[in-house]
C-alpha positions in Angstrom: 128.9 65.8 219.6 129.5 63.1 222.4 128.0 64.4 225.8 129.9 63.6 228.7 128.9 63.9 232.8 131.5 64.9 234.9 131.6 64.5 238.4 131.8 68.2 240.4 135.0 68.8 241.7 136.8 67.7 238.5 137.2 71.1 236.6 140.7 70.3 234.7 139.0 66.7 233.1 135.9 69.0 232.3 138.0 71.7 230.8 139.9 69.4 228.7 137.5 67.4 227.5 136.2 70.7 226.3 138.9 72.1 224.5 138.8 68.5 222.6 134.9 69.2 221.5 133.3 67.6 224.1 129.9 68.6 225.3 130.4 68.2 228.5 128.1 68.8 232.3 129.0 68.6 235.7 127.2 66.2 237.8 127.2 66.0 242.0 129.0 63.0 243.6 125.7 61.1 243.3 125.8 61.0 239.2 124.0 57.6 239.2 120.4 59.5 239.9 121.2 62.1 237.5 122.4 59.9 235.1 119.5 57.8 234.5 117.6 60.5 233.8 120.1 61.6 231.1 121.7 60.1 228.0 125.4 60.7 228.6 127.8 58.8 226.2 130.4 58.8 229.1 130.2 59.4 233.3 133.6 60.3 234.6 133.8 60.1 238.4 136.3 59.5 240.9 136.4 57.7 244.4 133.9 55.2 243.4 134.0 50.9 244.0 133.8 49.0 241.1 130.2 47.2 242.1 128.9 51.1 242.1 130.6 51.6 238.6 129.5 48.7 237.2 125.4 49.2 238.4 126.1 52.6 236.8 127.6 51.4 233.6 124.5 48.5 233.0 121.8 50.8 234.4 122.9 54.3 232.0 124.5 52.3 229.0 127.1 54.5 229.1 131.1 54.0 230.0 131.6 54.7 233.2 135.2 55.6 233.9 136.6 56.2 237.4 139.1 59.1 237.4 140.9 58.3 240.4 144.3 59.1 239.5 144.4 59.8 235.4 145.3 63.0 234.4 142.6 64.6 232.3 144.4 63.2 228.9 144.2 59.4 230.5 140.4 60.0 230.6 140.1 61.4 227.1 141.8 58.1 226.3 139.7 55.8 227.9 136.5 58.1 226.6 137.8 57.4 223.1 138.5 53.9 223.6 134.9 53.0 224.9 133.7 53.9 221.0 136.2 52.0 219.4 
């Protein structure tokens, strides 16, 4: 099962990925600490820059997909298409 971080705040993503089988965990707005210390296959967040995302991305391994504006079926996308 693919375990996915999910930033607070973003209950319809988290409930969605859910009903699709996703393990999923809610993370506070600074996810890049928790991250590291986890091994998520995916970090959703939203309101982030791209240099943050991309220091996320290299230091976790993991996708790291910013949710600003996607509707929670845009993410699952976007999830999916990172393992492709």
């Amino acid at each position: 099962m693919k375990k996915i971080a999910v930033q607070k705040g973003l209950t319809p993503v988290q409930e969605y990925l859910e009903d699709q089988g996703y393990e999923v965990e809610t993370v506070e707005f600074d996810a890049f600490t928790q991250a590291q210390n986890e091994d998520y296959d995916a970090i959703v967040l939203t309101g982030m820059s791209s240099d943050f995302l991309g220091m996320q991305d290299t230091a976790t391994g993991a996708p790291v997909i910013d949710a600003t504006g996607m509707t929670p079926e845009e993410i699952f996308e976007q999830i999916n298409q990172a393992y492709l």
